[in-house]
N, C-alpha and C positions, 0 to 999 in steps of 0.2 A: 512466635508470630510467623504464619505461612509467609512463603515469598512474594514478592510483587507479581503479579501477573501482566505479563505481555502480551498483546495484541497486535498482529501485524495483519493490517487488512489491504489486499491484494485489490487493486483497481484496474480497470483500463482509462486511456482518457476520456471525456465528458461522459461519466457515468454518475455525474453529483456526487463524486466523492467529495468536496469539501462539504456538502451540509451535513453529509454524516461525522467528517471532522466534527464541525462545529458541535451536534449533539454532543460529540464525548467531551467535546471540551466545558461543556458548559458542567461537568459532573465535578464535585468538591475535591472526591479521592483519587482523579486520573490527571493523568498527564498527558498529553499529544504532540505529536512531531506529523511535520508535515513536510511527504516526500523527500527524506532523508539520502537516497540514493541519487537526488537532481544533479548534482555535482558530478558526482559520478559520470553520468550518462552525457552533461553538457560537455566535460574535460575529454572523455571516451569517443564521443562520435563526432566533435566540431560544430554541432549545427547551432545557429543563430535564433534562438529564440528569445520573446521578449523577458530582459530583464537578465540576459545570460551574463554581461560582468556582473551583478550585484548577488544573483545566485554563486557565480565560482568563487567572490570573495567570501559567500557567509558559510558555504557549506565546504567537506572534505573532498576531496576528488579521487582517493584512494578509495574503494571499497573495503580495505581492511580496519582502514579508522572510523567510517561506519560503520561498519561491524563490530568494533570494537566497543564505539558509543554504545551502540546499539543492546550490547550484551552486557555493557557494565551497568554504574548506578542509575539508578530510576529515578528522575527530576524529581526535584523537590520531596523527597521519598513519598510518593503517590502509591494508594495501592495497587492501581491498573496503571499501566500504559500502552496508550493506544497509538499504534504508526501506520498512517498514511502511506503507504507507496504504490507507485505508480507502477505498475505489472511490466510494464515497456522498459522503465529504467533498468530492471533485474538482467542486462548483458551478459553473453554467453560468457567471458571472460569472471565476473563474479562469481565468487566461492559460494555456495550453498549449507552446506556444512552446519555454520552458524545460527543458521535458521531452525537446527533442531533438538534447540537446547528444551528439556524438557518440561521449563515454566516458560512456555509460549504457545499461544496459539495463532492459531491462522483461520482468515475468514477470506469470503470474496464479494467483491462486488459486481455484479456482474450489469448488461444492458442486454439489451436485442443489440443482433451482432449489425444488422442493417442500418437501427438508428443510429448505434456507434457512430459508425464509419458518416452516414451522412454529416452529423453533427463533426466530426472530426475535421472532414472534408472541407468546410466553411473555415476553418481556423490555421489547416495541415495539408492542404491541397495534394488531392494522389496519395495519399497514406498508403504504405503498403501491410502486408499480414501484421508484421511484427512492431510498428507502429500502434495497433491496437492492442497490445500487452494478452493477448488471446492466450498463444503460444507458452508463455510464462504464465498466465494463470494453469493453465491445464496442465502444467508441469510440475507445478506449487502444489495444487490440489491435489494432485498424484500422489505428489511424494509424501503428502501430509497424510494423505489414506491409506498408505503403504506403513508409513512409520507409526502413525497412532490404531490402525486398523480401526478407524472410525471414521464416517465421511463428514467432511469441516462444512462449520455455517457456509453459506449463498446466501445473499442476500440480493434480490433485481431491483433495479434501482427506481423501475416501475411503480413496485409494491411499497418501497420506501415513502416514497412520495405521494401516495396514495394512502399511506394508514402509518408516519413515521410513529406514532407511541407505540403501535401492535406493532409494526418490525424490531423496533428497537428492545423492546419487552422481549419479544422471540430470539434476538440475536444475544442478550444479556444472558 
C-alpha cells in the first residue's frame, strides 16, 4: 500500500482559502487540518486576534509538536492529507526541514497582491509585507523547486472561483 500522501497548501490571508479547505474536505479518502501553525504564530507574536484563547487552548504553540503531528499519523488513516496553512504563520524562528519529507507536496495559493492587501486592510488595518505571507510563500516555492527540481501547483484564487471543478481537476 503507497504511503499517505500529504498536501500542504501555502496561502496568504483572504485568498479563499477555507473554500478550497472545504472542497478537500468534502473528499471520502482525505483528511484536512486547518491552519495548524495558528498557535504557533498567536503564542510567538502576542497579537490579539479574534478567538486567540480558544485557538491557544486547541492548538500546540511549539512548532516542533506541529511538526511533529504534522509528520506522524494521518487521521483517520486517509489517503490524502490536506493542510491549510496560512503562509504568514510559517515565522522566521520555524524549522523548515520538516517540510521535506518526501511524501509531501506543496501547492500555493496565491491572489492579486493589490486585492490581498486591500481586502486584508478591512479586517488588519496597515498590514505590513509580512502580514501577507508573500515572503514565505516565495520562499516555500523556492525551496520546493530547488529540492524537487519541479515547479509546484499555483493555484489564483481568481481562477478558483471562477471554474472551482477545472481548478480543482488541474490541481488533483
Amino acid at each position: 500500500m503507497p504511503s499517505p500522501l500529504r498536501v500542504a497548501v501555502w496561502s496568504g490571508p483572504r485568498c479563499r482559502s477555507t473554500a478550497l479547505l472545504r472542497a478537500w474536505e468534502s473528499r471520502a479518502d482525505t483528511a484536512v487540518s486547518d491552519e495548524p501553525l495558528y498557535g504557533v504564530y498567536l503564542a510567538s507574536t502576542g497579537l490579539d486576534h479574534p478567538g486567540r484563547d480558544e485557538i491557544l487552548a486547541a492548538l500546540p504553540t511549539d512548532w516542533r509538536d506541529v511538526a511533529a503531528a504534522l509528520t506522524g499519523p494521518v487521521p483517520d488513516g486517509a489517503d490524502v492529507w490536506v493542510q491549510k496553512h496560512m503562509a504568514h504563520h510559517l515565522l522566521p524562528h520555524v524549522g523548515r526541514e520538516w517540510l521535506d519529507a518526501p511524501d509531501w507536496r506543496h501547492a500555493f495559493l496565491i491572489r492579486d497582491p493589490a486585492a490581498l492587501v486591500v481586502s486584508l486592510d478591512k479586517v488588519w488595518p496597515g498590514p505590513a509585507l509580512p502580514d501577507t505571507g508573500l515572503p514565505q510563500q516565495v520562499e516555500l516555492f523556492e525551496r520546493t523547486r530547488q529540492r524537487t527540481g519541479a515547479v509546484p501547483p499555483v493555484v489564483d484564487a481568481d481562477d478558483l472561483l471562477a471554474d472551482p471543478p477545472g481548478v480543482l481537476a488541474a490541481l488533483c
